[in-house]
C-alpha positions as a Markdown table, in Angstrom:
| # | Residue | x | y | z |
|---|---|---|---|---|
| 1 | Unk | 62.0 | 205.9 | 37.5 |
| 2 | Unk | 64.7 | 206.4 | 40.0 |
| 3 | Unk | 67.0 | 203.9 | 41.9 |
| 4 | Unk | 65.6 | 203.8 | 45.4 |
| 5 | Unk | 69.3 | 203.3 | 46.7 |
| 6 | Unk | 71.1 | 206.3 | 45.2 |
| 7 | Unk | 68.0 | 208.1 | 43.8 |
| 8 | Unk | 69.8 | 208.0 | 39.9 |
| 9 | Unk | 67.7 | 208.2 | 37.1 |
| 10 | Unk | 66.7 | 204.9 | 35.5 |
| 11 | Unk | 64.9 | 203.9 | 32.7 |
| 12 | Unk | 62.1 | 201.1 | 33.1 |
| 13 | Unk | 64.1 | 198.4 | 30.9 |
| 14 | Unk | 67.4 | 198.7 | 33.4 |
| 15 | Unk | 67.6 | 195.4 | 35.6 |
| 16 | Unk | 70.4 | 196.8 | 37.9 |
| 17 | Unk | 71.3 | 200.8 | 38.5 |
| 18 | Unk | 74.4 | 201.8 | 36.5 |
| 19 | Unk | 75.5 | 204.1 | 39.6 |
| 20 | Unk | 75.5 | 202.3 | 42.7 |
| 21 | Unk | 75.0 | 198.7 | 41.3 |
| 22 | Unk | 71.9 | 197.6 | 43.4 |
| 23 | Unk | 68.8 | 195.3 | 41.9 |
| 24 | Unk | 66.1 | 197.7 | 40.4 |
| 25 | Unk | 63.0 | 196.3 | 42.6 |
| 26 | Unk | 60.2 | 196.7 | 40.4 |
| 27 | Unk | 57.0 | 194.9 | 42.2 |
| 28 | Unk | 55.8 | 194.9 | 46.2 |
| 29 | Unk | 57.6 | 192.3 | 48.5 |
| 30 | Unk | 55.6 | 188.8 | 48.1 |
| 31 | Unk | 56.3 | 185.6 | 49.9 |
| 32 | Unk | 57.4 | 184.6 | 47.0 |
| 33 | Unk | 60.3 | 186.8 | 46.0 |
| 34 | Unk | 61.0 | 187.4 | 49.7 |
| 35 | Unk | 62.1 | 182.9 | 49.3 |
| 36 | Unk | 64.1 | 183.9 | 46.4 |
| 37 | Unk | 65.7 | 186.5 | 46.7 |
| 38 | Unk | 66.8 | 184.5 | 50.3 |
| 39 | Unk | 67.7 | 181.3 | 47.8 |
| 40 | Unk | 69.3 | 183.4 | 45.3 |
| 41 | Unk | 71.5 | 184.6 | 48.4 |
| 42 | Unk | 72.5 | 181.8 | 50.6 |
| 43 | Unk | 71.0 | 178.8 | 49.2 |
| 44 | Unk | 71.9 | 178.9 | 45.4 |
| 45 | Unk | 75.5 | 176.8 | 44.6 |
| 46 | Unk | 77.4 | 179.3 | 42.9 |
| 47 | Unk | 76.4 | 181.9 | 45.4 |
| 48 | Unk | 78.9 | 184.6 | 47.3 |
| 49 | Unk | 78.3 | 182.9 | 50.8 |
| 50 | Unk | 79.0 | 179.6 | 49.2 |
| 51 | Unk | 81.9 | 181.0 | 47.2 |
| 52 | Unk | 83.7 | 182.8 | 50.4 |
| 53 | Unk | 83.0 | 180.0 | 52.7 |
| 54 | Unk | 85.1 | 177.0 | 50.4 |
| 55 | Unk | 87.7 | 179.2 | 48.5 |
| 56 | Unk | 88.5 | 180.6 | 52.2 |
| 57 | Unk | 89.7 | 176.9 | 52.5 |
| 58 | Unk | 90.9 | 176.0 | 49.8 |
| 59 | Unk | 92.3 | 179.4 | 48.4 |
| 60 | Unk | 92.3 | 181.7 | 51.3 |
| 61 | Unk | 94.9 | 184.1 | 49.4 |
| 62 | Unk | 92.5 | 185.1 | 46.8 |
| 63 | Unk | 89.7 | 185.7 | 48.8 |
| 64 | Unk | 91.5 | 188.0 | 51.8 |
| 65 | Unk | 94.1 | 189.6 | 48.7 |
| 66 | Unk | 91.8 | 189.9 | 46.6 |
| 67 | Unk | 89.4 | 192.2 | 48.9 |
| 68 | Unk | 92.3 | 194.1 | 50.4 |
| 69 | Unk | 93.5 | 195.0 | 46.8 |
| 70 | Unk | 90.1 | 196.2 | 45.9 |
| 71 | Unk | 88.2 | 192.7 | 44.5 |
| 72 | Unk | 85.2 | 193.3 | 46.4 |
| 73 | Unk | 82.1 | 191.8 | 43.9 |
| 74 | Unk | 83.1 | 187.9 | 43.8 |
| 75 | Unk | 82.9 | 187.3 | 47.5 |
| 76 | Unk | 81.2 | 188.5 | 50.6 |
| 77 | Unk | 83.2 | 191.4 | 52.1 |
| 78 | Unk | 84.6 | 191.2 | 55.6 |
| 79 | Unk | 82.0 | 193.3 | 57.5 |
| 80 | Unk | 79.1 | 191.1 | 56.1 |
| 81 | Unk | 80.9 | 187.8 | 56.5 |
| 82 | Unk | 81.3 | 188.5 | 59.9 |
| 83 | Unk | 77.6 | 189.5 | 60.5 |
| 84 | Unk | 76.7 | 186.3 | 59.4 |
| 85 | Unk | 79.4 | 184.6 | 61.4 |
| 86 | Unk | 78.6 | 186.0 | 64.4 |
| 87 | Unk | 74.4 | 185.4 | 63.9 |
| 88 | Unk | 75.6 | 181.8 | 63.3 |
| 89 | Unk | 77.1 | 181.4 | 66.7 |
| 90 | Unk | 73.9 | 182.9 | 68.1 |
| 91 | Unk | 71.5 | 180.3 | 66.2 |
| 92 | Unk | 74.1 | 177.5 | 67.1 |
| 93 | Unk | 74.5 | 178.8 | 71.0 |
| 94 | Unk | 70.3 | 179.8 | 71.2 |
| 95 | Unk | 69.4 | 176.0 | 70.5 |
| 96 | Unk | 71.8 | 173.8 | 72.2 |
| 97 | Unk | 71.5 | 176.2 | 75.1 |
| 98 | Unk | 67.5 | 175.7 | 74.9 |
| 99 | Unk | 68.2 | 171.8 | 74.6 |
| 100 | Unk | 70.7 | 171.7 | 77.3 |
| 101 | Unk | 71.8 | 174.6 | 79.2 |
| 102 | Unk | 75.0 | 173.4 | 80.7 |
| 103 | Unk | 76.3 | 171.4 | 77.6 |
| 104 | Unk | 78.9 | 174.2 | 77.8 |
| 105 | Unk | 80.2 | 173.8 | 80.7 |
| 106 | Unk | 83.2 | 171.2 | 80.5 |
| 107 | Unk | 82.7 | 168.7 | 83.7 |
| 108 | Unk | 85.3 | 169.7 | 86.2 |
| 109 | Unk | 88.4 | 167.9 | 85.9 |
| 110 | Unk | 90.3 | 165.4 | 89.0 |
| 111 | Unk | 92.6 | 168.8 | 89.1 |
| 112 | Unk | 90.1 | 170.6 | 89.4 |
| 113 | Unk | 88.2 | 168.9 | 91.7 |
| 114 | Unk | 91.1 | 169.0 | 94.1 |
| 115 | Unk | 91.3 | 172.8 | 93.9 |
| 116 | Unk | 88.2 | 173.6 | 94.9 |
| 117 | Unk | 89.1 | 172.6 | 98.1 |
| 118 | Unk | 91.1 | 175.6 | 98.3 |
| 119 | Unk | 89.1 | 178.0 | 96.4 |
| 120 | Unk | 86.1 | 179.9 | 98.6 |
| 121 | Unk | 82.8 | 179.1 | 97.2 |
| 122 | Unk | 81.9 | 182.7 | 96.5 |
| 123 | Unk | 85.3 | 183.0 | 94.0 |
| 124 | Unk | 83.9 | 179.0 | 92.2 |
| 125 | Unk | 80.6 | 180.7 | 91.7 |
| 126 | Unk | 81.8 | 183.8 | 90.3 |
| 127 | Unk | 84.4 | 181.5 | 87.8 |
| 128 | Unk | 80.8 | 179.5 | 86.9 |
| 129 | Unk | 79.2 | 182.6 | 86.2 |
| 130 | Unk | 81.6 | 183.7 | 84.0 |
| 131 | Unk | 82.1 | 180.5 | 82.1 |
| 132 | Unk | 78.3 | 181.3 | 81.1 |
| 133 | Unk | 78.6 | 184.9 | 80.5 |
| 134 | Unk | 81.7 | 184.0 | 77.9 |
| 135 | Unk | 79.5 | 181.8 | 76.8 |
| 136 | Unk | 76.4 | 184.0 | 76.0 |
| 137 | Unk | 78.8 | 186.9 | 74.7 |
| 138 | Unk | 81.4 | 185.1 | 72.9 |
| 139 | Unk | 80.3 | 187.0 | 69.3 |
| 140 | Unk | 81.1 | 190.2 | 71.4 |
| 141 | Unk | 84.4 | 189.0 | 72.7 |
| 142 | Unk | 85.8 | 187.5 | 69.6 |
| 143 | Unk | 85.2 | 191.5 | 68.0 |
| 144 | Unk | 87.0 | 192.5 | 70.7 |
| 145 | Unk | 89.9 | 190.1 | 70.4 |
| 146 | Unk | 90.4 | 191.1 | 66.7 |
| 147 | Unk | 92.8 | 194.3 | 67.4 |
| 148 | Unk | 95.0 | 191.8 | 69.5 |
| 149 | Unk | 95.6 | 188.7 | 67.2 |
| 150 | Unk | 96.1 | 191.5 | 64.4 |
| 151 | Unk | 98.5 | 193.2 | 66.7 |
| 152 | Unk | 100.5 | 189.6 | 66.6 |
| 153 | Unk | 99.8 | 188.5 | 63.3 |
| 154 | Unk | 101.5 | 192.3 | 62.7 |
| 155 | Unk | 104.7 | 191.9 | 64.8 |
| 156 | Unk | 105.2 | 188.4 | 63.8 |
| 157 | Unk | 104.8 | 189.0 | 60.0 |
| 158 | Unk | 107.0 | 192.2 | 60.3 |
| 159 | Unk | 109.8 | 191.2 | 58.7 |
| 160 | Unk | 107.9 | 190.7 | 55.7 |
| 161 | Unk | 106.3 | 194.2 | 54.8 |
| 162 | Unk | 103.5 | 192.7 | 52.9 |
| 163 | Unk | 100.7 | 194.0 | 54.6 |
| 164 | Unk | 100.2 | 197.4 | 56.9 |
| 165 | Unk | 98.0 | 196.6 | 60.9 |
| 166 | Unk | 95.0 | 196.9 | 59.1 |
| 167 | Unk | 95.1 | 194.8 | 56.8 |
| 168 | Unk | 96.1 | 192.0 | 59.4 |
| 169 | Unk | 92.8 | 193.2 | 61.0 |
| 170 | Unk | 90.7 | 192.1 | 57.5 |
| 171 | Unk | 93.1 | 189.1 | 57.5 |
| 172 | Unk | 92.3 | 188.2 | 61.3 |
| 173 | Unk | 88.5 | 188.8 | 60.6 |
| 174 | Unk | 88.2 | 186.3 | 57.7 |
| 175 | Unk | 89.9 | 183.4 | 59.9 |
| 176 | Unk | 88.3 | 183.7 | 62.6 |
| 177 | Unk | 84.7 | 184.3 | 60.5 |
| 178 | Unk | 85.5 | 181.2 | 59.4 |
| 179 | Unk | 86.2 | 178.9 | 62.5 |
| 180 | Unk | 83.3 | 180.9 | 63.8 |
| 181 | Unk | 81.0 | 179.4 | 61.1 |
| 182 | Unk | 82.6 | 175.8 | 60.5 |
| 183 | Unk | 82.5 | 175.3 | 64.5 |
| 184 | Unk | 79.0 | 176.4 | 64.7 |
| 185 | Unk | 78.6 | 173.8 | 62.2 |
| 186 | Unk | 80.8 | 171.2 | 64.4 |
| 187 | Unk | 78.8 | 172.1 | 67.9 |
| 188 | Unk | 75.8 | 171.2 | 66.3 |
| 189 | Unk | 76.8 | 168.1 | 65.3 |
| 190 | Unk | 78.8 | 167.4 | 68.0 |
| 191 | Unk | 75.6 | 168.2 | 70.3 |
| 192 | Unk | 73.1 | 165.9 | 68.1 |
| 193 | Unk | 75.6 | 163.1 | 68.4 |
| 194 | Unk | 76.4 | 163.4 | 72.1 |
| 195 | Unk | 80.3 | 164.1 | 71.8 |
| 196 | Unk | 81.6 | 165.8 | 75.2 |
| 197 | Unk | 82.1 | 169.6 | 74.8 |
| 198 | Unk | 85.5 | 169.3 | 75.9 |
| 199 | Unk | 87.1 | 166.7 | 73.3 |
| 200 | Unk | 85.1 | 169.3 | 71.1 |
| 201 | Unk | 86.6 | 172.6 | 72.5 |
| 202 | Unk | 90.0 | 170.8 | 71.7 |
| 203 | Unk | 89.5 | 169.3 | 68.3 |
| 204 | Unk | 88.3 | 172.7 | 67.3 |
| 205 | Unk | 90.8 | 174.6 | 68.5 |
| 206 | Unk | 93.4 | 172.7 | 66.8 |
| 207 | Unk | 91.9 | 172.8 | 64.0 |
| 208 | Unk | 91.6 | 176.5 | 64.1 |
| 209 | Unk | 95.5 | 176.8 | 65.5 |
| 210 | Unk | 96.4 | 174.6 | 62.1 |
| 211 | Unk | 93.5 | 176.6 | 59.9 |
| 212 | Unk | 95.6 | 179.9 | 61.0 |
| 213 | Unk | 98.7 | 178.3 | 59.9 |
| 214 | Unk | 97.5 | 177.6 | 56.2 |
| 215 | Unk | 95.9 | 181.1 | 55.6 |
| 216 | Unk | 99.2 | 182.6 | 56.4 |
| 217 | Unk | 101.2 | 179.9 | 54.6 |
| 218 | Unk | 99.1 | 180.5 | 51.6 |
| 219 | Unk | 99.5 | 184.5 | 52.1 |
| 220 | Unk | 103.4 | 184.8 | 52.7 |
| 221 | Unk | 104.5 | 181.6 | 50.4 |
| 222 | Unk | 106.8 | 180.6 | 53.4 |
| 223 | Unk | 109.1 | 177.6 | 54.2 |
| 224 | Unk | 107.6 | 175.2 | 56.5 |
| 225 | Unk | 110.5 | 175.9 | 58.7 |
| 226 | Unk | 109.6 | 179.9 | 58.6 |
| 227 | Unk | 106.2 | 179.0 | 59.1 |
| 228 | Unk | 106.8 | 176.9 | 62.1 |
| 229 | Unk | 109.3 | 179.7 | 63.6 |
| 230 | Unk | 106.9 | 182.3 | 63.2 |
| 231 | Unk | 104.3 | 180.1 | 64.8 |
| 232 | Unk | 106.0 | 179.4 | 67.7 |
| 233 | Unk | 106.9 | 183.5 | 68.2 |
| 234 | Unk | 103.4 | 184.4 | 68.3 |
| 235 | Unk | 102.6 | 181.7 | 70.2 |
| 236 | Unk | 104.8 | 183.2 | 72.9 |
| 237 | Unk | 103.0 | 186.4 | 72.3 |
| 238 | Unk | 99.9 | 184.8 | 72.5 |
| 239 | Unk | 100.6 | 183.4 | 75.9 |
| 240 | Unk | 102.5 | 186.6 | 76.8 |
| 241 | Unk | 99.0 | 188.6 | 76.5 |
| 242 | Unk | 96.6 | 186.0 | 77.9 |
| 243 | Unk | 98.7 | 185.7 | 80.7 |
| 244 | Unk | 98.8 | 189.3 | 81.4 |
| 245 | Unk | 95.0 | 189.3 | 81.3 |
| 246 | Unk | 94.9 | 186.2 | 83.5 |
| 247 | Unk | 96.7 | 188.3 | 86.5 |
| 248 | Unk | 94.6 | 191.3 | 85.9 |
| 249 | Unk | 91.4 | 188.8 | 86.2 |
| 250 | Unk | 92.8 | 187.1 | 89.2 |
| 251 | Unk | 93.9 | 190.6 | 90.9 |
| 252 | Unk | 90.6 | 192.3 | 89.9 |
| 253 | Unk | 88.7 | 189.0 | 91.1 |
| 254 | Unk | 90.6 | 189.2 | 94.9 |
| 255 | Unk | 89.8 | 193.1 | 95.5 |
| 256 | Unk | 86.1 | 192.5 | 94.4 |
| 257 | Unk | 86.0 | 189.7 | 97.3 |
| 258 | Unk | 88.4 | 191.3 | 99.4 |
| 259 | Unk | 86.7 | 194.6 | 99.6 |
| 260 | Unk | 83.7 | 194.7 | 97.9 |
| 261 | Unk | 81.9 | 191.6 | 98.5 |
């Protein structure tokens, strides 16, 4: 018999290939073992989802350390954390959506509201349009947002020459697995129980501002003081890029109505 992942030898008494580590499937895929081998994954206590998802909050350090120095069989590495993250959102996002298609959409503010009579109507439809197009590709754009909060967690952690840009990359990709799995959990709620999406959208992202806080507290053992410091620096950066991004929008935005409308 041979392992059907890395074609090793086996003999017929081996439970698990001594090679490459996978399960030695001996019988045909059943309803049955299809349920628990599913239970066994993501429904069993003492499972790796279950594992990742609470030590991430209440031990972040030895769940992101311990896979960046090579601990990768006790929790669910960053790649496959972030698949299921990001399926998640799309569960979460494909049934409110279905329920309520503009649930979110925040209801325009009195500022707003004001400003619209200075906006043109073709520039207010484009700005709905892609409210809902971040909204259906917001997996996609947190991905591509990873290289950039790295980039800041880098320069603003600098100083302390614990961890190289990639690293802040797998660090960056478990937080923000994280808030995108516990808010998925929170719209869902929120939704059932009829809470506006925009007390929502700021609850959660304070939460994920202070979430970000704790992982690197935990990671760098700093002062409260050195915390809040470097907080406020990448804050700046933070601001700093989006508001880059905000005038290449808005400039990109005028020429396509300028000229090519």
């Amino acid at each position: 018999m041979n392992c059907k992942n890395c074609k090793t030898s086996l003999n017929s008494e081996q439970h698990y290939c001594f090679e490459c580590g996978a399960k030695v499937i001996k019988n045909r895929l059943t309803v049955k073992n299809l349920s628990a081998d599913f239970s066994e994954q993501f429904l069993s206590y003492d499972n790796k989802f279950f594992s990742t998802f609470i030590d991430l909050f209440k031990k972040p350090e030895a769940v992101i350390d311990g896979y960046i120095n090579g601990t990768r069989k006790k929790y669910i590495n960053v790649v496959q954390y972030l698949a299921i993250s990001i399926t998640l959102l799309g569960i979460q996002y494909f049934i409110i959506n279905a329920i309520n298609p503009g649930y979110f959409i925040p209801e325009p503010s009195e500022f707003d509201k004001l400003m619209t009579k200075y906006y043109p109507k073709e520039a207010l439809e484009i700005f709905t349009s892609f409210s809902r197009s971040m909204n259906e590709y917001l997996g996609l754009i947190y991905i591509i947002g990873l290289p950039a909060s790295a980039l800041i967690s880098w320069v603003v952690f600098l100083n302390e020459r614990v961890h190289n840009f990639t690293e802040h990359i797998v660090i960056n990709m478990y937080v923000t697995d994280q808030y995108i799995i516990s808010s998925a959990i929170l719209y869902l709620i929120a939704f059932a129980l009829g809470i506006d999406v925009t007390v929502l959208i700021i609850v959660v992202t304070s939460l994920y501002v202070l979430y970000f806080a704790f992982v690197f507290y935990r990671l760098y053992k700093l002062s409260v003081l050195a915390l809040i410091i470097r907080f406020v620096f990448s804050m700046v950066l933070f601001l700093a890029v989006t508001m880059i991004l905000s005038i290449l929008t808005g400039l990109l935005l005028f020429l396509y109505l300028k000229f090519l409308k």
